[in-house]
N, C-alpha and C positions, 0 to 999 in steps of 0.2 A: 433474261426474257427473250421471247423467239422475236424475230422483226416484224413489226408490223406494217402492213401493203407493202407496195413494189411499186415500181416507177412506172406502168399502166394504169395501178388501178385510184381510186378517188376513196379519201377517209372523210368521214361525214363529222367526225368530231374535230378536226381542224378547228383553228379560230386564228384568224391574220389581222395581229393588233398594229396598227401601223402610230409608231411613237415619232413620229418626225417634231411636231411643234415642242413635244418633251424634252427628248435627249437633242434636236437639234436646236433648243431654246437654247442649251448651255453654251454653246458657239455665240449666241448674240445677243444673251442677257434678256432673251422673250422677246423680242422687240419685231415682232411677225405685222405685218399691218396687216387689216382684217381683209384686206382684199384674196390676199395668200394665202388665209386661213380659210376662207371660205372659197376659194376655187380648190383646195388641198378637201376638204369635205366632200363638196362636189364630185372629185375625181373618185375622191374613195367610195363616195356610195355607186358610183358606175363600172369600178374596179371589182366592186362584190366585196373589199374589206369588211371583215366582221366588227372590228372595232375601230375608233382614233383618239388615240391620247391626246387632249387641249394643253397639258401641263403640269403645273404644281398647284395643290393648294396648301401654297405655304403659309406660314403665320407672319402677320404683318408687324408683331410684335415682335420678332427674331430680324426678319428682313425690309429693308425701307424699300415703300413700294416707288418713289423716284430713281432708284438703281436700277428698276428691270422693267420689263417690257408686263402688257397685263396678265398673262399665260403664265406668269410663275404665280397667280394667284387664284387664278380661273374661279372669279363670281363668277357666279351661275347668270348674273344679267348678260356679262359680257359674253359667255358660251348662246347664248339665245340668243343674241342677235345675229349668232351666225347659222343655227342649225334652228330656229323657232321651234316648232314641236316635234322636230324631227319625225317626219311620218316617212320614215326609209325601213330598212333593215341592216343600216347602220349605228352601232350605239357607239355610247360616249364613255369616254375614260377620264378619270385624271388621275395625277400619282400622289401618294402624302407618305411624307415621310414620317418616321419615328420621331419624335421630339422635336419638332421643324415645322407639326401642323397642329393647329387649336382644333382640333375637330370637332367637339363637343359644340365648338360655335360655328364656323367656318364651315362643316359638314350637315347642312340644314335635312330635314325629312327628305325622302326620293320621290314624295308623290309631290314637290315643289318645287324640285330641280330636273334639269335636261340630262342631268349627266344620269349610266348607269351601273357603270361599275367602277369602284375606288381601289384602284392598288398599290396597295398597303408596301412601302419599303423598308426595310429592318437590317442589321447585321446582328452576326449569332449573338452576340450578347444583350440584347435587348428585346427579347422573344417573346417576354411578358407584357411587355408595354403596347408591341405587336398583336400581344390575342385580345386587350383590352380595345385596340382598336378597332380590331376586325370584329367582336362581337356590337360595337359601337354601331359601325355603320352597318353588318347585316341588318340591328336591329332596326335602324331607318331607312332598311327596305332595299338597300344595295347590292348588289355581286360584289363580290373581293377576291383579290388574290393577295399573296403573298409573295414579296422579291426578294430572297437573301444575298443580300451583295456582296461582295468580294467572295465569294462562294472558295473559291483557289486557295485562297486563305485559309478556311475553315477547316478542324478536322474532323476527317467522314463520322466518328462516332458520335462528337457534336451536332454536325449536321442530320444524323439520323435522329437523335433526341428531339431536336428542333421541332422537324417534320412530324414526329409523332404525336407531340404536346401539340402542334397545329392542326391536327387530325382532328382533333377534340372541338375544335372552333364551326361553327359552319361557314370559313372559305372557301372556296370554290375549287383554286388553283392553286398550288405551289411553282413558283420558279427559279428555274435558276438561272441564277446572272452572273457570267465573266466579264464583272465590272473592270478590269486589268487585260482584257482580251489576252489572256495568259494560255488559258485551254486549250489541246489538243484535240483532235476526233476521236482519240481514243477514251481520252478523260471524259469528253462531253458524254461520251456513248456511255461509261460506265457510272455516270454521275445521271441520269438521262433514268439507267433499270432501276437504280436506287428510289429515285423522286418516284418513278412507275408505280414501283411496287410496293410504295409506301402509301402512294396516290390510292392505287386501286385497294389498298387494305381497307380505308378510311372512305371510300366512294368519291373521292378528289383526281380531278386532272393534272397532268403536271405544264408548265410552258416553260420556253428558254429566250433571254434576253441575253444575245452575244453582241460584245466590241470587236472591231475588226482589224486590231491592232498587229497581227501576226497574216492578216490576209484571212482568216481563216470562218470569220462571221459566221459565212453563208455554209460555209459546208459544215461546221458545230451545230448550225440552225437545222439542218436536214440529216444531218448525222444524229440527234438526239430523237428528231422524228421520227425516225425509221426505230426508233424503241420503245415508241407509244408515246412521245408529246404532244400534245393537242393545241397547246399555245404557244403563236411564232410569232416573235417582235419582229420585226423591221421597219427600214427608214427612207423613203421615198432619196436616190441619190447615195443609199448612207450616210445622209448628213443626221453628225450625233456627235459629241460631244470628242474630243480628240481623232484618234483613227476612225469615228464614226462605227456603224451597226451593220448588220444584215440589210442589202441593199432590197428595198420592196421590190424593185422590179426584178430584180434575179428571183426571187423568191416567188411572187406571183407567175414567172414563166416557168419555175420547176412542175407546180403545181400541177394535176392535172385538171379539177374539177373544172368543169365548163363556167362556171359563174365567173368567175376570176380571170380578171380583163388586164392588159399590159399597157395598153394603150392610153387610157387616161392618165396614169402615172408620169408615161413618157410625155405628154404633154407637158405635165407641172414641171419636169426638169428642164425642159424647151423653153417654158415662159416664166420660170420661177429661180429655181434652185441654180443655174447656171448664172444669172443675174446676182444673185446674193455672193457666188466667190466674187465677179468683176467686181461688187462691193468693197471686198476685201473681208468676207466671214470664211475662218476656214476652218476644215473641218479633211478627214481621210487618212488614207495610210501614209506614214513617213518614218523615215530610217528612225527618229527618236521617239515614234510610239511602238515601234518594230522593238525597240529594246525597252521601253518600259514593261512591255509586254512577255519577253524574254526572262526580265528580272521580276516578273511576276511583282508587280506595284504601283501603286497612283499614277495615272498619266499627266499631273501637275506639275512635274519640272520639265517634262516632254512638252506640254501647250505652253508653260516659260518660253522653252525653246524655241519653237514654232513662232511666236509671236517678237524675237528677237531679232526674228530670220538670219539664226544663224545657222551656217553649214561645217561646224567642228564637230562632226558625228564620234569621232574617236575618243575626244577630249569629253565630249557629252557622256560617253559610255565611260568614263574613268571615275568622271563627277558622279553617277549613277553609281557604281561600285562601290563609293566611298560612302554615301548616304545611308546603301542597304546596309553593309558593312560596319559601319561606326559606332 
């Protein structure tokens, strides 16, 4: 596919989902006080964010709601007390996962919730369960997208089946996500025409949720853009979940479109995000998500590591070789 815009000009289909309480929940188990959730709102309806992910709506049946903070469950009560009827041009996200959410309960009608778009997470193997869900909720009135995770993993002719059975649905979006922040620019770019041109057969957009395990986030985020993606995650700080995400404010000053503001962002890093590391929540790039990334897999024994605060990088990389290996 040819590129689409240049670094002058402004694409009117953009959409800047900013996932910080989501992916940056998994760093502190949800546990955001509403104070930071509602000045992180605030910023983003002044930033011109299209969207903000609250969380998970997970099932309370699988997960005890005493281990996490309330954002891995995101009632629709507790999104309302932050955003009340949201009269912005900010809308509202959450994410549900495949086999992880009761939706049928837990995903009430959209003319009685705040929230307005639900994105649906899946990996290739459970793509059924995925279109039952996404017919689910368009039916109560929602936008969806679709997130195939660990995409790296996947082979392309599975993933092209996938996206095509997902055609058939009325979701919105397809994305892809380098859950393992394994992906190159090159990969991204040619994973990027694929989702495109699958997208535009079916009248669907495509978006990309990158980790930034390799450094490489922000320019996988804009490396796929420039191929026609229309949906771009990012993470206020790139706080997300080990090596963390596409950093919102890099990403908002790429941008050219005038609505898209830098400065309310910078703020929440000033009076927020830099507070929660002196906490001790940590989150970014480090030599051991640098090579989980490399070895293309889970960042779960890398965040072990991280939280062990150990500095045996070599012996880490040995232990890694032995696991993929065995």
């Amino acid at each position: 596919m040819a590129q689409k815009g240049n670094l002058m000009s402004v694409r009117q289909d953009i959409r800047v989902v900013d996932a910080t309480i989501r992916d940056g929940g998994l760093c502190n188990d949800f546990r955001f006080d509403d104070k930071f959730v509602k000045d992180l709102y605030q910023a983003n309806v002044k930033a011109g964010v299209d969207y903000m992910e609250f969380g998970y709506k997970a099932s309370k049946e699988i997960f005890n709601e005493s281990d996490f903070g309330k954002w891995k469950f995101c009632n629709d009560a507790d999104i309302r007390k932050i955003v009340g009827d949201n009269k912005t041009n900010l809308k509202i996200a959450v994410m549900a996962d495949v086999g992880r959410t009761d939706f049928e309960k837990d995903i009430i009608p959209k003319k009685e919730s705040p929230i307005d778009l639900i994105r649906i997470a899946t990996y290739i193997n459970t793509i059924p369960a995925a279109v039952e869900m996404i017919e689910n909720c368009a039916k109560k009135g929602y936008e969806t997208t679709i997130n195939i995770m660990a995409v790296s993993k996947a082979r392309t002719e599975d993933i092209e089946t996938a996206l095509n059975i997902l055609g058939s649905t009325p979701v919105n979006a397809f994305y892809i996500v380098d859950s393992y922040g394994s992906l190159y620019p090159e990969e991204a770019r040619r994973l990027a025409e694929m989702y495109c041109e699958i997208a535009e057969k079916h009248k669907k957009v495509a978006g990309i949720h990158a980790h930034n395990n390799q450094q490489l986030a922000f320019a996988n985020t804009i490396e796929a853009m420039t191929q026609g993606v229309s949906y771009l995650d990012a993470t206020v700080d790139g706080m997300g979940r080990g090596a963390g995400n596409c950093a919102l404010e890099l990403l908002l000053g790429f941008l050219k479109n005038p609505k898209y503001k830098v400065d309310p962002i910078l703020k929440i890093i000033e009076e927020h995000t830099h507070k929660l590391r002196e906490q001790g929540v940590k989150w970014g790039y480090d030599i051991p998500y640098m090579l989980t990334g490399q070895y293309n897999t889970h960042p779960r024994p890398a965040i072990s590591f991280v939280k062990e605060d150990r500095e045996d990088y070599s012996a880490f990389s040995n232990e890694l070789y032995d696991i993929i290996n065995s």
